[in-house]
Legacy VTK file of the C-alpha trace (Angstrom):
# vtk DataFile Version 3.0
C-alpha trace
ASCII
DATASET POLYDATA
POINTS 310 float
85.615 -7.941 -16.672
84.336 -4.362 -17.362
82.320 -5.909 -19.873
80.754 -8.704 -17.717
79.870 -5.748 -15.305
78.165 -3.473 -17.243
76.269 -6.367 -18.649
74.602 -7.833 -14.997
74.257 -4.447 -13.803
71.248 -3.314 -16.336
69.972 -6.930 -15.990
69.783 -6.740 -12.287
68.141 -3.048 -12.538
65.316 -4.868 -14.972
64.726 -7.673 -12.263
63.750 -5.312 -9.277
61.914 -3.023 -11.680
60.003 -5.912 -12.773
59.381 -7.142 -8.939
58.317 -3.515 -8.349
55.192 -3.605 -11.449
54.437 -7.137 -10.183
54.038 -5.771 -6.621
52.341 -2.488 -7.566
49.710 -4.885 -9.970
49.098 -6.961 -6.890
48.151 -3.879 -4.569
45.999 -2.332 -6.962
44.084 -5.542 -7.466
43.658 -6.444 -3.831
42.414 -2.590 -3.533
40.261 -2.766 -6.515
38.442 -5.990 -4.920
38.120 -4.096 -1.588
36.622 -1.077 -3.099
34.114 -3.249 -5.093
33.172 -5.693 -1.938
32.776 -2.383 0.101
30.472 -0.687 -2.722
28.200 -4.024 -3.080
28.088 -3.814 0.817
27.248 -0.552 1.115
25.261 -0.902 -1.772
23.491 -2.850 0.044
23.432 -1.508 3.615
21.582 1.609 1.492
18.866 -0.358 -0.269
16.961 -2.255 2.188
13.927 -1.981 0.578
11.075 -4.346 -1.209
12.566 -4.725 -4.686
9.479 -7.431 -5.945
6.338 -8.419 -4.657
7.462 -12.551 -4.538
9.261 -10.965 -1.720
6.502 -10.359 0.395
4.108 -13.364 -0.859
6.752 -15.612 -0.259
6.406 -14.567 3.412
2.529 -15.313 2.952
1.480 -11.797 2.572
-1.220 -11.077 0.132
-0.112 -8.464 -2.693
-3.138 -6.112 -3.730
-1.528 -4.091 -6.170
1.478 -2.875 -7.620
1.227 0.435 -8.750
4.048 1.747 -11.136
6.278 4.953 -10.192
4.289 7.323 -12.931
6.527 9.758 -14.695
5.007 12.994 -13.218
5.759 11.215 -9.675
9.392 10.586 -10.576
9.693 14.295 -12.133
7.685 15.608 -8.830
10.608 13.303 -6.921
13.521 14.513 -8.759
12.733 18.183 -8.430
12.022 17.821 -4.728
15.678 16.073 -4.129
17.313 18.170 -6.432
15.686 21.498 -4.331
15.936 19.768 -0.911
12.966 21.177 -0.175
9.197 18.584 -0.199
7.465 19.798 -2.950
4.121 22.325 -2.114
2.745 21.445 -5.422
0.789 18.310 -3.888
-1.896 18.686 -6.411
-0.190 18.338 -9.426
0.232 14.862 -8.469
-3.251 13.857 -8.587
-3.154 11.191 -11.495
-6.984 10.264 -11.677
-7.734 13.567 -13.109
-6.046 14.811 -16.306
-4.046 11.771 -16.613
-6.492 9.199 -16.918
-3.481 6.885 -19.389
-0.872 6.909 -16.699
0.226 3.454 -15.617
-0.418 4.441 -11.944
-3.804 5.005 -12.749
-4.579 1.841 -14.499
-3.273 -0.294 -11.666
-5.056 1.980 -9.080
-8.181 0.646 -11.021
-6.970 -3.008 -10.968
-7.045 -2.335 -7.221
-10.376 -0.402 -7.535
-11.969 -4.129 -9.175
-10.154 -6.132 -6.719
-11.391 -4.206 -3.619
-14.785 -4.349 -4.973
-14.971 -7.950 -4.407
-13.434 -7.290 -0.734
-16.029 -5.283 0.669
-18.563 -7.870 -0.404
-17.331 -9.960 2.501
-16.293 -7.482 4.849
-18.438 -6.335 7.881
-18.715 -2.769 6.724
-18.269 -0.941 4.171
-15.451 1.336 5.486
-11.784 0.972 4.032
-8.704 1.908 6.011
-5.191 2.606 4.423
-1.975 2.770 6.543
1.345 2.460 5.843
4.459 1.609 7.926
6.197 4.824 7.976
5.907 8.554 6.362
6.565 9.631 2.914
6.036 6.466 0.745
3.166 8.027 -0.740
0.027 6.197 0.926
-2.357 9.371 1.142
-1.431 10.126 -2.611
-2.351 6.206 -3.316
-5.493 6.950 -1.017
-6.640 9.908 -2.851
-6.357 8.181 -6.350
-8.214 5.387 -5.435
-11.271 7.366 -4.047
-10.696 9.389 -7.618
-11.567 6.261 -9.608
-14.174 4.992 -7.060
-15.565 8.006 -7.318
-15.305 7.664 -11.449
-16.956 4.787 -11.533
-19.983 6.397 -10.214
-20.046 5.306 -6.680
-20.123 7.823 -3.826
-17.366 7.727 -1.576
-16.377 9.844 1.795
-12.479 10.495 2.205
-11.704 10.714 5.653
-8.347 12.101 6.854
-7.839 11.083 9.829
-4.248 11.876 10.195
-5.035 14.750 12.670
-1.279 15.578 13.427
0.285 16.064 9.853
-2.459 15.035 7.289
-2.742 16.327 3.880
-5.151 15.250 2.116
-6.907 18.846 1.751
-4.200 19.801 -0.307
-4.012 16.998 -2.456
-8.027 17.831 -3.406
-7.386 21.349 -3.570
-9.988 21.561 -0.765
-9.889 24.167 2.310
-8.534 22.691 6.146
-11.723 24.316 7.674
-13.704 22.073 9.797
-12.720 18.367 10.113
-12.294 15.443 12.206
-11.186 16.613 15.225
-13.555 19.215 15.559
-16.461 16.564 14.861
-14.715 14.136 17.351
-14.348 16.908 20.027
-18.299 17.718 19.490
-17.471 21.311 17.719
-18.952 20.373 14.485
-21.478 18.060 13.105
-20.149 15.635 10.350
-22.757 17.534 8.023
-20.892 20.744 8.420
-17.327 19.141 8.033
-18.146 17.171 4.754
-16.879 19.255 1.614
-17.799 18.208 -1.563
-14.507 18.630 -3.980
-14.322 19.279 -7.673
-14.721 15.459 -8.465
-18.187 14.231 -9.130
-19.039 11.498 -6.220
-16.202 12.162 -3.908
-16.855 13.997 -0.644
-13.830 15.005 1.824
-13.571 15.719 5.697
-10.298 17.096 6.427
-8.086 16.378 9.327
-9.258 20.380 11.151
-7.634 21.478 13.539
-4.811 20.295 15.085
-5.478 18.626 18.650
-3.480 18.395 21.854
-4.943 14.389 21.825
-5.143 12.584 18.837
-5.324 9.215 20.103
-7.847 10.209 22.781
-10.214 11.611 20.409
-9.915 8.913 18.076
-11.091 6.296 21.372
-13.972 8.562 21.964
-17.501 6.905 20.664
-18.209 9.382 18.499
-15.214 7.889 15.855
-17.515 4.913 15.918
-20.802 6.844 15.184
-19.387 8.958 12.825
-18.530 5.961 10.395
-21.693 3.974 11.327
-23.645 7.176 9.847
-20.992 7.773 6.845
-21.198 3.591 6.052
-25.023 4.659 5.566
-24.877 7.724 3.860
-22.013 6.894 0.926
-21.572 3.323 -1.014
-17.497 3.450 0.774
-15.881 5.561 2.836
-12.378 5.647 2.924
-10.286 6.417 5.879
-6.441 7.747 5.241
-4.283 7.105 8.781
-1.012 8.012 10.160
2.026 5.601 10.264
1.081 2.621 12.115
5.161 2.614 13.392
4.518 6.350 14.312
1.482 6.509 16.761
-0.926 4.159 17.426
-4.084 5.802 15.683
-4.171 3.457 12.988
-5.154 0.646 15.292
-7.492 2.694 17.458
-9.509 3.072 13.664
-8.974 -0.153 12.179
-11.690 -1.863 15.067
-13.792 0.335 13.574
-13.648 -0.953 9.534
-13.923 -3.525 7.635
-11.066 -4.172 5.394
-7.726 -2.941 6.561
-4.689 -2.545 3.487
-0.821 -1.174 4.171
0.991 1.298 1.291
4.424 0.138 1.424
7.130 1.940 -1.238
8.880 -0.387 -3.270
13.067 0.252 -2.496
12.220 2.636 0.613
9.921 -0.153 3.459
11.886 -3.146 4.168
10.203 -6.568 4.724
11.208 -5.951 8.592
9.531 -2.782 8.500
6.005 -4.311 7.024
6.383 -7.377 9.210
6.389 -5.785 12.165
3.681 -3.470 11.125
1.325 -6.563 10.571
2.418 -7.731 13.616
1.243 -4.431 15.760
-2.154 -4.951 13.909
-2.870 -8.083 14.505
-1.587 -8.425 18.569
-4.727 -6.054 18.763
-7.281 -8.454 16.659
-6.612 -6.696 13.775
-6.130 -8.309 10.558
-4.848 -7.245 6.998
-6.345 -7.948 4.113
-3.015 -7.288 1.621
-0.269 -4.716 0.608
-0.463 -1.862 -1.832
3.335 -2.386 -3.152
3.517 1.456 -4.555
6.356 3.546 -7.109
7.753 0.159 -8.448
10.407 0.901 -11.079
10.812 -1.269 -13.876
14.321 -2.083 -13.615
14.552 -5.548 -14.874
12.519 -5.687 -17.862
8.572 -6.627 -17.660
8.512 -7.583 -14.314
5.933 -5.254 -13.186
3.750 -6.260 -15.749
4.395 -9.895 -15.724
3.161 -9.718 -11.620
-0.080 -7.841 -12.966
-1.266 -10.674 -15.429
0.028 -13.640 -14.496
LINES 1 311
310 0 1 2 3 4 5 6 7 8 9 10 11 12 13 14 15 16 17 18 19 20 21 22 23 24 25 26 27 28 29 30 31 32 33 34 35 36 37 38 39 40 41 42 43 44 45 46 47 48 49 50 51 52 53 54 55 56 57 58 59 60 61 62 63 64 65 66 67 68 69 70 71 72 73 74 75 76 77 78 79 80 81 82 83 84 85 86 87 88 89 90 91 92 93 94 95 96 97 98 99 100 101 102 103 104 105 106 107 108 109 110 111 112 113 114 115 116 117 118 119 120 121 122 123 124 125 126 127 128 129 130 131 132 133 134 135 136 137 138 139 140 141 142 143 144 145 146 147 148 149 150 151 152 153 154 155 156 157 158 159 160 161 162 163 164 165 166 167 168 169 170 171 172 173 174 175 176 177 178 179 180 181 182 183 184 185 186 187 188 189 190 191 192 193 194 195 196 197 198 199 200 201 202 203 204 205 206 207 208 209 210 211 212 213 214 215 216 217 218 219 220 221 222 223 224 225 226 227 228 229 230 231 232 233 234 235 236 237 238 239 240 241 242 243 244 245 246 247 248 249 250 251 252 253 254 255 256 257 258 259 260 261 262 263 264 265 266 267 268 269 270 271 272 273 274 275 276 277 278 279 280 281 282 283 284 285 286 287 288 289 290 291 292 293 294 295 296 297 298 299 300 301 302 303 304 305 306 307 308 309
C-alpha cells in the first residue's frame, strides 16, 4: 500500500505540472498574437502615407515625378529629429548646386524635360507649386527645379508667395528685404523687389514683409499684373504657395497660371489628404496638371527606378 502511494502521488504532481506548461504555452501564444495584430495595426494607424506612385495613378492622378529622398536630405532629417529642433541650415540642402550627381537632382531634371513640354500647351508661362500640407518639402522641390531651369540656360523668376511663413530667401541665401507683399500693397515696384541670387539665370522676389491680409492682397489686381509683366520679362516664372489645406492662397494664384502641380511626401500625405486637395482646386475651376511624389525611399528593391523608365 505505502508503495502504491508513493508511486501515484509523484505521477499525479507531473499531470498538473504538465496542465500548468500547457496552460502557460497557450497564454503566451494568444498574447504573442495580440501584441503582433496590435503592432501591424498600429503599424498601420502610423503610416498613412503614399508608399508608390500606382497608388495615386490608379486613382487617375497623373504622376510627374518621383524624386528620391537624397542622402544629405535624410542626414539633414535625422539630425533635425534627433535635436528636436527644424534645422536653420536650409541652405545646405540645396542639391542643384554642388551636388549636381545626387539622385534628387537627376529626377528634378526628368521633371525639368517633362514640364518643358507642359508649358507648350499651357496659357501662360507661369508655374505654380502647392502642396497639401507643411513640411513635405515642396519649396525645397521648388527651389531645385528653378536651379536646373535656371542651368539649362533659361531665365526664370522665383516667386514666394507664401507671405505668412515662406522661406525661400533662405534656401537661396538671399536677403527678406522687399517682396511680394510690399509690391502687392503698392510699396515697391516689382523692379526693386527682384534680387538676382548667386545662380546664373535665376531671379528671386521674396515673400517681404509679413501682412495683416494675405489673402486680400493676393485678390488685389496687381497679383495679376505683376505675373502678366514677369510672364514677359523671364522664359518661366515660378510661383512657390502655401498649403492649399492651410489657407486658401493657393487658389486665389492658381487663376492666375498656367500649369498648376502638388508636392506630396511619399509616407507623410495620404491619398485622402491629396484627394481632397484636388478637389478644393478644382470646385474653383482649377485644374492639376500632376503630382510631384517627393523623398521616396527605396525600400523594396528598384521600385523607384523601375516607375522612372518604364
Amino acid at each position: 500500500m505505502v508503495t502504491y502511494v508513493s508511486w501515484i502521488l509523484p505521477l499525479r504532481s507531473l499531470v498538473r505540472l504538465n496542465r500548468k506548461k500547457t496552460i502557460i504555452v497557450l497564454i503566451a501564444t494568444l498574447l504573442g498574437g495580440l501584441f503582433s495584430t496590435g503592432f501591424v495595426l498600429l503599424k498601420t494607424m502610423l503610416h498613412r502615407g503614399i508608399e508608390s506612385p500606382e497608388q495615386l495613378e490608379q486613382l487617375g492622378i497623373n504622376v510627374y515625378a518621383c524624386i528620391p529622398l537624397s542622402e544629405l536630405q535624410h542626414k539633414s532629417d535625422r539630425e533635425t529629429m534627433l535635436s528636436g529642433k527644424r534645422s536653420s541650415n536650409r541652405s545646405s540642402t540645396l542639391l542643384a548646386v554642388g551636388n549636381l550627381s545626387d539622385l534628387a537632382i537627376e529626377a528634378v531634371r526628368s521633371l525639368r524635360t517633362r514640364l518643358h513640354f507642359a508649358l507648350l500647351e499651357a496659357k501662360n508661362n507661369v508655374l505654380m507649386i502647392s502642396g497639401p500640407s507643411p513640411s513635405i518639402g515642396k519649396t525645397l522641390v521648388s527651389i531645385n527645379l528653378a536651379a536646373v531651369i535656371a542651368q539649362a540656360g533659361r531665365r526664370i523668376l522665383v516667386v514666394d508667395a507664401d507671405m505668412r511663413k515662406g522661406h525661400a530667401h533662405s534656401l537661396l541665401n538671399c536677403e527678406l528685404g522687399l517682396g511680394l507683399s510690399d509690391v502687392l500693397s503698392g510699396q515697391a515696384s516689382p523692379q526693386q523687389a527682384i534680387k538676382q541670387t548667386s545662380i546664373e539665370n535665376l531671379s528671386f522676389i521674396s515673400r517681404g514683409k509679413i501682412p495683416s491680409n494675405p489673402s486680400e492682397l493676393l485678390m488685389h489686381n496687381r497679383l495679376t499684373e505683376f505675373l502678366e509683366w514677369a510672364g514677359k520679362e523671364y522664359d518661366i516664372v515660378l510661383v512657390d504657395t502655401p498649403p492649399i489645406l492651410a489657407v486658401t492662397d493657393a487658389v486665389i494664384v492658381a487663376r492666375n497660371v498656367g500649369t498648376t502641380l502638388l508636392v506630396a511626401r511619399y509616407g507623410v500625405n495620404s491619398l485622402k489628404e491629396i484627394e481632397v486637395s484636388i478637389r478644393h482646386f478644382e470646385q474653383n475651376g482649377i485644374e492639376i496638371q500632376g503630382i510631384i511624389l517627393n523623398a521616396v525611399e527605396n525600400k523594396s528593391g528598384n521600385v523607384y527606378y523601375a516607375y522612372e523608365y518604364k
